[in-house]
C-alpha positions as CSV (number, residue, x, y, z in Angstrom):
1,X,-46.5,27.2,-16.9
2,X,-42.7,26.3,-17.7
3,X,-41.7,26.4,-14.0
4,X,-44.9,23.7,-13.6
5,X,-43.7,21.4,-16.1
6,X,-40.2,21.8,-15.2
7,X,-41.4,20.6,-11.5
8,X,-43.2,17.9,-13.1
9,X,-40.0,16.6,-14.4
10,X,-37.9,17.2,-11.5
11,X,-40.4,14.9,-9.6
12,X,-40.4,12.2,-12.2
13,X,-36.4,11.7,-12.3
14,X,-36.7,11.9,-8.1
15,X,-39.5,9.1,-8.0
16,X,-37.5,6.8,-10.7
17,X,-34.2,7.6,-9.6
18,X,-35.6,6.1,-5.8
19,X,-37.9,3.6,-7.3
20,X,-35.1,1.6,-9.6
21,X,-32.2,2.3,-7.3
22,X,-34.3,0.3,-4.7
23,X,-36.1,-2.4,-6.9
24,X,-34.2,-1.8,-10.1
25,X,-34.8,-1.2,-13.7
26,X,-37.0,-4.2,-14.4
27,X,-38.8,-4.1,-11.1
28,X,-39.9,-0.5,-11.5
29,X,-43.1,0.6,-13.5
30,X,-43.9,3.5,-14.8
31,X,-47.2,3.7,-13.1
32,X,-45.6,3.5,-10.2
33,X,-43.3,5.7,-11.0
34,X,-45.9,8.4,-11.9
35,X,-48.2,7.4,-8.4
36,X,-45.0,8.4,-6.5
37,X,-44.8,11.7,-8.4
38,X,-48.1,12.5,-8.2
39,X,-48.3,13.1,-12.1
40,X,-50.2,12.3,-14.8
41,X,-49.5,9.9,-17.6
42,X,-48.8,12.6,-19.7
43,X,-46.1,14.2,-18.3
44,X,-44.2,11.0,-18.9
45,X,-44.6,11.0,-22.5
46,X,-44.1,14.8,-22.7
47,X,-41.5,15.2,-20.8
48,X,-39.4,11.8,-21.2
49,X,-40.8,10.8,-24.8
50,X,-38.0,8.1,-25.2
51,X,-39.9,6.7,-22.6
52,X,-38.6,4.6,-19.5
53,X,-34.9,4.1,-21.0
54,X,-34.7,8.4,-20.7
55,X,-36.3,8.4,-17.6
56,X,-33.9,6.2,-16.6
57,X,-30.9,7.8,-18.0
58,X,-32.1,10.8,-16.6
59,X,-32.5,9.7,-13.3
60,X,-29.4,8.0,-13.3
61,X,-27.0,11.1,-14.5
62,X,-28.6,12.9,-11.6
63,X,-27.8,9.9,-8.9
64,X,-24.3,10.5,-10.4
65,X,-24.0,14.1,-10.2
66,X,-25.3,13.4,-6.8
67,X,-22.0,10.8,-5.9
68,X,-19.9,13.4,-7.9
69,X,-20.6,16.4,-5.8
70,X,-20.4,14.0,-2.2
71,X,-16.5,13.6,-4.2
72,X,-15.5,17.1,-4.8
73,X,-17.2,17.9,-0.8
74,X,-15.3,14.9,0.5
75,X,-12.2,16.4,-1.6
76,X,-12.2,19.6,0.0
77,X,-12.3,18.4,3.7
78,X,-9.7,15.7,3.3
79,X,-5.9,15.5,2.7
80,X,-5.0,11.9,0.8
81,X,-6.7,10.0,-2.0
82,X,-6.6,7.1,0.9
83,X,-9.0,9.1,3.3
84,X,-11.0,10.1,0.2
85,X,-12.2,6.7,-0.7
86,X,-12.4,6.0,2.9
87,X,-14.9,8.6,3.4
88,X,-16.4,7.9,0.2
89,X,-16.9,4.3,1.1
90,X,-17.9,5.2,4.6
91,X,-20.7,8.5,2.7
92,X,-22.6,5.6,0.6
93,X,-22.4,3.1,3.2
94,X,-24.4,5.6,6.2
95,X,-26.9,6.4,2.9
96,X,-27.7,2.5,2.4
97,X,-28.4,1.9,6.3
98,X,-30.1,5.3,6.0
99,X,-32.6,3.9,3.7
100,X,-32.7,0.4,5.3
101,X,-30.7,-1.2,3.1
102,X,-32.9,-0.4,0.4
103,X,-30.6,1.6,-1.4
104,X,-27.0,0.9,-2.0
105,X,-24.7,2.8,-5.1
106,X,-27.4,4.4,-7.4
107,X,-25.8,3.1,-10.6
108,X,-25.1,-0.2,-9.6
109,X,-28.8,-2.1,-10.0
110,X,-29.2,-0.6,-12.9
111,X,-25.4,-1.4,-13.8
112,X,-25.7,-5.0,-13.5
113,X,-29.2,-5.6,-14.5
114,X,-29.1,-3.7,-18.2
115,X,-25.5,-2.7,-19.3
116,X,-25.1,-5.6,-20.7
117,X,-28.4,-5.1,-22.7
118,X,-29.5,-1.9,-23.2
119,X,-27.3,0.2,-25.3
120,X,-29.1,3.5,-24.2
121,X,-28.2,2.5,-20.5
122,X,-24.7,1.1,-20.8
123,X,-22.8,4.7,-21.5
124,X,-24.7,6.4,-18.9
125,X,-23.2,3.8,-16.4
126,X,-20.3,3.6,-17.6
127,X,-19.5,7.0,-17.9
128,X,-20.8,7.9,-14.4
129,X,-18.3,4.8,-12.8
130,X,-15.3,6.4,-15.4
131,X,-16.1,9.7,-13.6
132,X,-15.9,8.4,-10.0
133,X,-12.6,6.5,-10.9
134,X,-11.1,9.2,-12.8
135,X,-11.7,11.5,-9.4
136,X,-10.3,8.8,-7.3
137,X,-7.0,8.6,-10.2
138,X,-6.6,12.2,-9.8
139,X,-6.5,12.5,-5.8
140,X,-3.8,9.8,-6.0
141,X,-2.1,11.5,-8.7
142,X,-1.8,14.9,-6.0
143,X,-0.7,12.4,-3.8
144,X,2.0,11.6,-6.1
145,X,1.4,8.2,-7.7
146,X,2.1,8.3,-11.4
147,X,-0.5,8.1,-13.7
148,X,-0.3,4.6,-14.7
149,X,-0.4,3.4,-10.7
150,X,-3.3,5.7,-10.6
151,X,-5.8,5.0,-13.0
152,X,-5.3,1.3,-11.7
153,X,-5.3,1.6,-8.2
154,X,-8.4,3.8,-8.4
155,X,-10.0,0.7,-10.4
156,X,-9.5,-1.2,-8.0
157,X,-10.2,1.0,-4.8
158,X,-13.8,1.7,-7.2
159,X,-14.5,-1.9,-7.6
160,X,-14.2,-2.8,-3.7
161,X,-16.4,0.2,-2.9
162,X,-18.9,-1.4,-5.3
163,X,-18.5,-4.9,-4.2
164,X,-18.6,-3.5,-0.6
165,X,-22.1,-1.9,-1.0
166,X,-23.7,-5.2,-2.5
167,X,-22.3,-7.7,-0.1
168,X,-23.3,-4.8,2.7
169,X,-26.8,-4.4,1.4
170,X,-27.4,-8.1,0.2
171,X,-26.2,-8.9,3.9
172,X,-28.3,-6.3,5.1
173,X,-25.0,-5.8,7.4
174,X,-22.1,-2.9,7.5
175,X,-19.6,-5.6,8.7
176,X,-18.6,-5.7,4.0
177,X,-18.5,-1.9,4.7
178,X,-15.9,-1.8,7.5
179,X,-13.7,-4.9,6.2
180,X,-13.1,-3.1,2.9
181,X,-12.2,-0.1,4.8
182,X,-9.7,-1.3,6.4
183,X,-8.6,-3.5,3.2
184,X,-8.6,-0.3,1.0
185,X,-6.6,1.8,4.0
186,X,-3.9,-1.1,3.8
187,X,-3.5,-0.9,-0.1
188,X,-3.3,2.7,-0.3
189,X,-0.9,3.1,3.1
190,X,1.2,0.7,0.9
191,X,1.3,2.3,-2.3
């Protein structure tokens, strides 16, 4: 029975992790939620009984372990912290057209439509982004950038992948894609 209800689960985070990255938090319902996991109401309460702000979470750390484990992949098969946010950049951008534009960073809607608001929500978000960065600061500290240069550099290499993906997908266009790519080449060949 456990290995039922932890199915049950796993198909809950998948349908809201898919459903609120596309239409975000407040245009995702939990009926909808549970039609595309083929559950019953139930299952949402027992499983997630903090309701849609643990769903939420939920499905948001696993988006994140997600982006984290595309990092450590993209880690292993490259040799700078430049060609790491590069292919990062380029790794989110082939899964937005993938999706149709329907998809763009899995943190970001959610990001910009409750961290301000919803104190449950905020940490997740924010520590997922502080994980990404710190993983970008500590390729260009192997690189050899102190740790000061570092931590800001990948701040900012973070925050044009971001802006990238939502001009991108609001353009429904890769041309915000390749522009910041060669941008965040340029900045790193520099530093």
């Amino acid at each position: 029975m456990a290995i039922k209800g932890d199915e049950t689960r796993a198909r809950l985070i998948e349908a809201a992790r898919t459903l609120v990255e596309a239409k975000g938090y407040h245009g995702t319902g939990l009926n909808e939620v549970l039609a595309v996991a083929g559950a019953p109401r139930g299952s949402l309460y027992h499983h997630f009984p903090g309701g849609k702000d643990q769903l939420v979470g939920e499905a948001l750390a696993a988006a994140g372990r997600e982006v984290d484990g595309m990092v450590e992949e993209l880690a292993a098969t490259v040799s700078t912290a430049r060609d790491l946010a590069l292919a990062l950049l380029d790794g989110l951008a082939d899964r937005m057209v993938a999706a149709g534009y329907a998809k763009g960073c899995p943190v970001a809607t959610v990001a910009l439509e409750v961290a301000a608001t919803n104190d449950d929500l905020q940490p997740i978000c924010g520590g997922i982004y502080a994980g990404w960065q710190r993983a970008l600061a500590d390729a260009l500290r192997a690189d050899g950038h102190d740790a000061e240069e570092s931590e800001e550099l990948a701040a900012t290499v973070l925050a044009l992948i971001e802006g990238a993906l939502v001009l991108a997908r609001a353009g429904r266009s890769r041309v915000p894609i390749e522009r910041t790519g060669r941008r965040i080449a340029k900045l790193l060949d520099a530093a």
